[in-house]
Each structure stands twice: as structure tokens, then as C-alpha cells.
C-alpha positions in Angstrom: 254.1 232.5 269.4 256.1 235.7 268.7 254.7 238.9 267.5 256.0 238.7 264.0 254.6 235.2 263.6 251.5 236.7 264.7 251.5 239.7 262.6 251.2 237.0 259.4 248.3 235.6 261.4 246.6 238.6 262.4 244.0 238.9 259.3 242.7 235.6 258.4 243.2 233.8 261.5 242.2 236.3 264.6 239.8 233.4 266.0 242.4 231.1 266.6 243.1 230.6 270.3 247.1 230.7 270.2 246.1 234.2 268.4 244.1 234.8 271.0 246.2 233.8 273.9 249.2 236.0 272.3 246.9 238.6 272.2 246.0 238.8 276.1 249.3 239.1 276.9 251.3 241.1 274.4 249.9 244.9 274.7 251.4 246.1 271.4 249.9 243.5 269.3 246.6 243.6 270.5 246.6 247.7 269.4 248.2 246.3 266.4 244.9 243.8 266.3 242.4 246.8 266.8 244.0 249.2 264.5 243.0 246.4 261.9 240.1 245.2 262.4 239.0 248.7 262.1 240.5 249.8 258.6 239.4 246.0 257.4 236.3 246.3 255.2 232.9 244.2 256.1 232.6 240.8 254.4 230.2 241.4 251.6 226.9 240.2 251.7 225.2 237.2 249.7 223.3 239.5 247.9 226.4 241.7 246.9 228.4 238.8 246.3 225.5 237.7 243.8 225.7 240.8 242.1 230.1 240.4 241.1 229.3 237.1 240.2 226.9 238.0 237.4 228.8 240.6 236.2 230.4 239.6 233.3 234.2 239.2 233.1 234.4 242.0 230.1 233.0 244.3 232.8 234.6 243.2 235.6 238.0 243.6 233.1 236.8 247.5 232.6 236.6 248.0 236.2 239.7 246.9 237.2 241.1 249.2 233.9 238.6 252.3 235.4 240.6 251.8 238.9 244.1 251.5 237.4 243.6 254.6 235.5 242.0 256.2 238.1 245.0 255.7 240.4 247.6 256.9 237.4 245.4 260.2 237.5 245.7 260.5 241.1 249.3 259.3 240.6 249.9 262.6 238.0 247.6 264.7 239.8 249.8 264.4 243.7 253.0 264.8 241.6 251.5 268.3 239.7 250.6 269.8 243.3 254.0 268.5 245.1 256.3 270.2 242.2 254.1 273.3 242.1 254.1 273.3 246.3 257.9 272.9 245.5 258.3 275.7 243.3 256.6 278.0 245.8 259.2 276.9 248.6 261.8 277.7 246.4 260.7 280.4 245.4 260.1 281.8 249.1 263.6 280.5 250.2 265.3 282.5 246.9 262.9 285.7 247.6 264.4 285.4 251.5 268.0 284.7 250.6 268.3 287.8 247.5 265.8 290.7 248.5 265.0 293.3 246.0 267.5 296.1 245.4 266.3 299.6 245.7 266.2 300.6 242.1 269.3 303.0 241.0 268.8 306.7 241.2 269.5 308.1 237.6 273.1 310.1 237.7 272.3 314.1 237.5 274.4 314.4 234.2 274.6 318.1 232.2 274.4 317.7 228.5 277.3 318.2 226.8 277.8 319.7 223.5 277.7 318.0 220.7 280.8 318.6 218.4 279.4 319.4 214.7 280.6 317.7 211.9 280.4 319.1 208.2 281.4 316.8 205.2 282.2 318.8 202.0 281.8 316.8 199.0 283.5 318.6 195.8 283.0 317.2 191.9 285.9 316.8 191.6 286.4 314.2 194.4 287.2 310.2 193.7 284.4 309.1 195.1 281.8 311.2 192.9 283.6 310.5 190.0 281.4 308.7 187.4 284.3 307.1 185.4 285.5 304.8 188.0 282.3 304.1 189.5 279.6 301.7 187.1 277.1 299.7 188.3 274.8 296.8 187.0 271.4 295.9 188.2 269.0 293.6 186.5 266.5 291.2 188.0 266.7 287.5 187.4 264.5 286.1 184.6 262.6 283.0 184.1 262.5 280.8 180.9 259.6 279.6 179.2 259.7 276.4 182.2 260.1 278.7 185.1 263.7 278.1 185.8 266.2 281.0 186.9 268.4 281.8 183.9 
């Protein structure tokens, strides 16, 4: 028997003497063997096995839903924290690879002076001149149905 072959057999048939005989000699499979039978769970008992069997397949259904979901939260839940741990990293690596700048000192500047401007507007420029210059306002009004005339 090779390992592999005995790798298929390992969990239903570990009572079988070529298993057994494999196992005595090969050192790997037999930690293989042990690593195993210790994260196997117990056989359940005939009073638990009573108990699933009475439970009606509606609730049995529900269960099974209550696990699925359960692992889609878990799911969501290990994929929140591995972004977030990842943003942190990044954010470590970018704050390594750009430190801060000292902040600029302001420029001593004088104040200069400000050159004055005066506009003279006579009456008798164009642009006061009321004879070209006429302008309309009115509001938009509303007939008897509301509508914008």
C-alpha cells in the first residue's frame, strides 16, 4: 500500500490491518494518522443522534441556512479587517517613502505702494449720456391659466 492510497483510507478505514501494517512502518503517515484522529469530532451518541432525527426537516433546512449565513458574515467580516489591515500598511509604507516637508517660511516682503487711480466721469461723456442709453425691465406675467405670457 502506498501513502497516497492510504491517505484515502485514513478516516473511515483506520482499523483495517493493511492500514495498520502501513502505518508501523511509514513514519510520516502515522503523524499524518494522529494529526487526524485528533481534529476528528466524537461519533455522536444515541441519545444525540435521537435528538437530529426528530427534528423536523424545516428546521434542520433553517439550520443549515443559519450556518451558511453565518459563514458569509464571517466571510465579509475577514475581508473588512484584511482591506482595513491593508490600508494601514500602505499607509505606513507611503508615510516612510514621502515624509512630511517642513512647512515654508513666509517670504519677508515690504509693502509696496499702491498706485492710485482716479476716474473722472464728465456729463458730457458717452457713456452718461441718456439719449443712447434706454432700458426695459418688466417682470413676466401670468394669464388667467398660469402660463408665462
Amino acid at each position: 500500500m502506498t501513502c497516497d492510497e492510504l491517505e484515502l483510507l485514513l478516516p473511515e478505514g483506520a482499523d483495517d490491518p493493511a492500514v495498520q501494517a502501513h502505518l508501523a512502518q511509514c513514519a510520516s503517515c502515522l503523524q499524518s494518522a494522529e494529526v487526524l484522529a485528533a481534529a476528528a469530532q466524537p461519533p455522536l451518541s444515541p441519545s444525540e443522534k435521537a435528538k437530529l432525527g426528530g427534528l423536523s426537516s424545516a428546521v434542520q433546512s433553517q439550520w443549515v441556512r443559519l450556518q451558511h449565513r453565518r459563514g458569509r458574515v464571517q466571510q465579509v467580516l475577514g475581508l473588512a479587517v484584511a482591506a482595513a489591515l491593508g490600508a494601514v500598511i500602505a499607509s505606513g509604507v507611503m508615510w516612510k517613502l514621502n515624509p512630511a516637508r517642513p512647512a515654508p517660511q513666509p517670504l519677508a516682503v515690504e509693502p509696496r505702494a499702491q498706485p492710485q487711480v482716479l476716474v473722472v466721469l464728465e456729463d458730457a461723456s458717452p457713456l452718461a449720456a441718456d439719449d443712447e442709453s434706454s432700458f426695459e425691465v418688466s417682470w413676466p406675467s401670468l394669464n388667467e391659466e398660469g402660463d408665462v405670457l
